[in-house]
Structure formats: C-alpha cells, structure tokens
Wavefront OBJ file of the C-alpha trace (Angstrom):
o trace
v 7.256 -2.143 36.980
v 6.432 -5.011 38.462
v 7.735 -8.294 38.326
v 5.442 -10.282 35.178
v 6.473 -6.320 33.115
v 10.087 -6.969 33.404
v 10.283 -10.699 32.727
v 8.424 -10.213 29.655
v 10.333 -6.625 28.840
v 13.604 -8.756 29.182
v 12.435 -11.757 26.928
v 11.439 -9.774 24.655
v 14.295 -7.755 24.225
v 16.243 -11.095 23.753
v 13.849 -12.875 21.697
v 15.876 -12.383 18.687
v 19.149 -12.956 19.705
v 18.615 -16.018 22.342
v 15.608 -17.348 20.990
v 13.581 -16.676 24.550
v 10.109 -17.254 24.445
v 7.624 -15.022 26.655
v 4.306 -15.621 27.876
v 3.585 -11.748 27.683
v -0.071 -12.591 26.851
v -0.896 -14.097 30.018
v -1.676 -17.375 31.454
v -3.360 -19.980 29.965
v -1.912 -18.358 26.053
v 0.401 -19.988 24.477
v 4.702 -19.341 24.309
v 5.734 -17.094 21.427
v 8.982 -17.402 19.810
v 9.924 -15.454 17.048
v 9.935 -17.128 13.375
v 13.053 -16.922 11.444
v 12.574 -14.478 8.795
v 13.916 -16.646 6.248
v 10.600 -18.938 6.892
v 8.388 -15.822 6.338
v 6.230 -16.314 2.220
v 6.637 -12.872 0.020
v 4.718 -11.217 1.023
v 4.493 -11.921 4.749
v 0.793 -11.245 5.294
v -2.288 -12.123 3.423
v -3.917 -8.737 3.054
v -1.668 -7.773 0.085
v -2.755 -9.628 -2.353
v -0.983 -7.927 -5.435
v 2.750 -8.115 -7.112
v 5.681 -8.003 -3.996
v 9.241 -8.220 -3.841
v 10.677 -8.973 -0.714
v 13.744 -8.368 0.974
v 13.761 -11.889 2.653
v 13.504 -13.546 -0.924
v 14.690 -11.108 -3.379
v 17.274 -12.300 -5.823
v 19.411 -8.873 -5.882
v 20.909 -9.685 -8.924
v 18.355 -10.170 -11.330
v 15.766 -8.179 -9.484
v 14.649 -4.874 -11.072
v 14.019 -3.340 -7.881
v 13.931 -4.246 -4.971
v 13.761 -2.477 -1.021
v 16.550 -3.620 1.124
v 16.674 -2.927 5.548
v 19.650 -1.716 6.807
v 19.929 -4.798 9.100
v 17.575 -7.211 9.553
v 17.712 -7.877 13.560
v 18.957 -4.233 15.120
v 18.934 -3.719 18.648
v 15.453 -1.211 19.289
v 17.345 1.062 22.030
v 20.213 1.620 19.970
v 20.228 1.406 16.275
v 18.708 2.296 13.630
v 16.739 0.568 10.365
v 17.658 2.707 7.157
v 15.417 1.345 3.905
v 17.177 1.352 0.906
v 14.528 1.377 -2.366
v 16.993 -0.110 -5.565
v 16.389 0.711 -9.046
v 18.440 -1.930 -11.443
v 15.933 -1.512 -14.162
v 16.498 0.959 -16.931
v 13.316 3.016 -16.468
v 12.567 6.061 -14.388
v 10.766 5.307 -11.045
v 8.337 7.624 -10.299
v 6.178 7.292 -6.988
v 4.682 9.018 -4.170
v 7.627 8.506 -1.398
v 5.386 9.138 1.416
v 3.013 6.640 0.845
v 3.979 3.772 3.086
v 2.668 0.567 4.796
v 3.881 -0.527 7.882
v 2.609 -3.658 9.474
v 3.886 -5.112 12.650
v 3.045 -9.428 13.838
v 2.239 -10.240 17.031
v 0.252 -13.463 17.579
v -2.660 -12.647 16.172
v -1.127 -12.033 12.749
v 0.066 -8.629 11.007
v -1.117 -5.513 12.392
v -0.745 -2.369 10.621
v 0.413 0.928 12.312
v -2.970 3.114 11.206
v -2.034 6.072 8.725
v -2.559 8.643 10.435
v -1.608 11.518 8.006
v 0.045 10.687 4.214
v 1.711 13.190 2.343
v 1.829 14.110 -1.137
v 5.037 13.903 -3.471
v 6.487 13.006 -6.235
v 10.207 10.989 -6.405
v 12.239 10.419 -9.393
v 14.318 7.156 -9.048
v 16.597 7.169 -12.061
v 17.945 3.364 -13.347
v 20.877 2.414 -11.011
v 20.077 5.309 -8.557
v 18.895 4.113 -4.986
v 17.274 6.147 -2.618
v 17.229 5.521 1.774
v 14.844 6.251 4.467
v 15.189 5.618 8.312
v 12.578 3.347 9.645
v 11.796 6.641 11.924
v 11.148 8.694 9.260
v 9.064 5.761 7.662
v 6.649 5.824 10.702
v 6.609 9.641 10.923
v 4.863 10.177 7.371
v 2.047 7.448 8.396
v 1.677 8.325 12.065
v 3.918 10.762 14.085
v 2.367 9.787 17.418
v 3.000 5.696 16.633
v 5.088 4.197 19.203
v 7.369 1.309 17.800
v 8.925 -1.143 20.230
v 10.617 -4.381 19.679
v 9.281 -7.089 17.171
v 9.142 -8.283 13.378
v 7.854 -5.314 10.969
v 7.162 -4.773 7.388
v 7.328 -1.461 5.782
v 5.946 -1.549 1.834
v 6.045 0.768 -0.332
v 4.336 1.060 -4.243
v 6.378 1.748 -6.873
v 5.615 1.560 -10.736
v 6.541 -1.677 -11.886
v 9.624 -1.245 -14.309
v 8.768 -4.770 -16.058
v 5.693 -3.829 -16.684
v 2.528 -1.384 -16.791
v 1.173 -2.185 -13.039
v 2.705 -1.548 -9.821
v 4.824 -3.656 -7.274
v 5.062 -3.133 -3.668
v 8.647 -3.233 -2.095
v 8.666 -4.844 1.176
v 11.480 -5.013 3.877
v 11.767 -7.419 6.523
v 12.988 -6.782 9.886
v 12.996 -7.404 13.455
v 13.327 -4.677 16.199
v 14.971 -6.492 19.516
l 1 2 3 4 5 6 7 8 9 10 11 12 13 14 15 16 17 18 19 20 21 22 23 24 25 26 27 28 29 30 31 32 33 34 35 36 37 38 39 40 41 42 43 44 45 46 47 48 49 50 51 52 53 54 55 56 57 58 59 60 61 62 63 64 65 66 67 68 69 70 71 72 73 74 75 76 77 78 79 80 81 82 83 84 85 86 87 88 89 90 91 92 93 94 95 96 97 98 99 100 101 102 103 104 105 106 107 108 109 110 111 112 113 114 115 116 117 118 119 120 121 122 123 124 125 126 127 128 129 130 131 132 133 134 135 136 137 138 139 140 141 142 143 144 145 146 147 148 149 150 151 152 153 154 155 156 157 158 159 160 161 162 163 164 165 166 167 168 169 170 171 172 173 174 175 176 177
C-alpha cells in the first residue's frame, strides 16, 4: 500500500466520526466531506421518483410503516447494519422480501450496487409485526459478489402501501465508517 492508499484508507475510515475530508480522487478534484444525514431530502436520490418514507425523516409515530437501520454511523470492520421494516398500519403487508435497492453516494451522486440475481418470495407482515434483515444479507439477494466498504448507503425496499392502493418504498439511511 503505498503512501496516497493509506492516507485516504485512514480518512476515510474517520470521515464520519472526525469529519476528515480526503482527496481520494486525486489532484486537482475537489475535498469530500461527508453530508450529515439529517441534510439528506426523502428520498436521497433523484432516480426514485415515486412515494418514500425515509428513515432520516420518518415521523415513527404516526407513520404506517416505515424501515428503520440498526445504527446509522457503524464502524464497517466491526459492526453490523440490521434493517428493521415496521408495520403500524392495520393491514397485512404483503411483498416480495428479496427485492431490494441498494444505492451507495460518492461524488458523483448515488450509485446503485447492480442486481445481480433477485429472488422470488412472498412475506406476510401482519399490523404491529416488524420484520429485520442484516445489511449483509441485503446485498447478498442483489449481488453476492458486491463488495461494500465504507460510505453513506441506501437500501429500499417496495412494500404495498397500507394507506392506500399503490406502493411505497422504505428507505434506510446509513453510513458505513
């Protein structure tokens, strides 16, 4: 590794805990700092252009449902980023649970981590049930070969909309450090 690699592997595994900025794209690019994910819009990206509830803006009590991380900052090396999908409405959920979108920003915008493979399934979510993923898991139905390293993701997933006859897509916030 040489010396550019490891300042830039160092600041980045700080960025969200010191605030460090990192050059990592090379000179002549600007700094990158990581946003606050409070300042992020619902939904974070402008490829989605249908019904969202956040995790960053959701108001938990009177939201119908609503997917909640784990943590929102968790150190990449060591922990771990369970999803938790809420059901406070009194209908039945019913939805593919495999299904997922994962995007990842970098300074270009939101990338997404390409499906790969998606599987097929059906998931009951009762009212007042939840149900949790890992983040691992998350990545493993889309793409078992993705690598994820440190910085902000979204995972979104579609659920029938329980105010309504459309659907919603449940999106979690988080940043991997």
């Amino acid at each position: 590794m040489n010396r550019r690699e490891l300042l830039v592997a160092t600041c980045a595994s700080m960025a969200g805990l010191a605030g460090c900025s990192s050059d990592a794209t090379g000179p002549g690019t600007s700094t990158i700092t990581p946003t606050p994910l409070s300042k992020y819009d619902c939904p974070p990206h402008d490829s989605y252009s249908g019904a969202a509830v956040c995790s960053h803006t959701v108001e938990t009590g009177s939201a119908s449902a609503y997917l909640l991380p784990s943590q929102t900052t968790v150190d990449a090396s060591t922990g771990t980023v369970e999803l938790t999908l809420h059901n406070k409405s009194s209908t039945e959920l019913e939805f593919n649970p495999y299904q997922w979108s994962i995007l990842k920003r970098s300074s270009a915008g939101w990338n997404p981590i390409e499906t790969r493979s998606s599987g097929n399934g059906q998931l009951t979510l009762s009212p007042g049930e939840t149900h949790t993923w890992t983040f691992g898991e998350v990545v493993d139905f889309i793409d078992e070969e993705a690598t994820v390293d440190t910085g902000t993701y979204i995972a979104g997933i579609d659920i029938p909309n329980p105010d309504g006859s459309d659907w919603i897509r449940c999106i979690a916030l988080f940043r991997l450090v």
